[in-house]
C-alpha positions in Angstrom: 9.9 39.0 24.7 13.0 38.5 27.5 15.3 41.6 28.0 17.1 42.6 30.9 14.9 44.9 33.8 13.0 47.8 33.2 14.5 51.1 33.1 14.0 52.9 35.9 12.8 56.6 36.4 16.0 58.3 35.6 17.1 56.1 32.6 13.9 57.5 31.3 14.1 60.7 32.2 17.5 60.6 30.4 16.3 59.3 27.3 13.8 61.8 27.5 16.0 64.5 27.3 18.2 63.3 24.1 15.2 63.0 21.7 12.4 65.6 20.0 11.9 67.1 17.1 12.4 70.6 18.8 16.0 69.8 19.1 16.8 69.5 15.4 16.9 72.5 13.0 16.5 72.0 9.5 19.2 75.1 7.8 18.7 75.4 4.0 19.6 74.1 1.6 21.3 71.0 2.8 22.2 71.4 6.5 20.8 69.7 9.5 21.8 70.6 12.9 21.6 68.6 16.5 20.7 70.5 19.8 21.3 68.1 21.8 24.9 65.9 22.4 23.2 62.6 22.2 21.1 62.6 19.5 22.0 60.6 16.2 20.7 60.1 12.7 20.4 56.5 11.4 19.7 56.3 7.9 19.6 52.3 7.9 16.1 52.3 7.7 16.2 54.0 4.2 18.3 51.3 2.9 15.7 48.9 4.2 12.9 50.6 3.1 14.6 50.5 -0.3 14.9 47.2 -0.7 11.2 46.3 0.4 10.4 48.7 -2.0 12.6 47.5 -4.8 11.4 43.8 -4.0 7.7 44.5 -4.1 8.1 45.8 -7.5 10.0 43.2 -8.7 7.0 40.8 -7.0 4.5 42.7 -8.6 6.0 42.6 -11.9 6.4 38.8 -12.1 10.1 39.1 -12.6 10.5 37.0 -9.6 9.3 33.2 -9.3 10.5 30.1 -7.5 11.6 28.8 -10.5 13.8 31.9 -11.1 15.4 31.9 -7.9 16.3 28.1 -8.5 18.8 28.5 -11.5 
């Protein structure tokens, strides 16, 4: 795998100090909350998780062939 150069000390340190799971509070019901100004939630993994899901029932089914996929 190719990528530009490794981060240094302080590019990690910096990371460091955006993640954890002590800076995110869970407030019932239906709240979450970020303690920290560069955090983020990305729920694209859900949708892809979904769809592998979806497809390995589908697979395991037999609603899916070749043949199928050729009409």
């Amino acid at each position: 795998m190719q990528g530009g150069p490794a981060p240094t000390a302080e590019d990690e340190a910096r990371a460091r100090a955006c993640v954890g799971y002590k800076k995110i509070e869970l407030i019932p019901p239906d709240r979450v909350e970020f303690h920290s100004p560069c955090m983020r939630l990305d729920l694209g993994s859900i949708g892809k998780g979904y769809a592998v899901d979806r497809m390995a029932e589908i697979l395991r089914a037999g609603e899916w062939s070749a043949r199928t996929s050729m009409r």
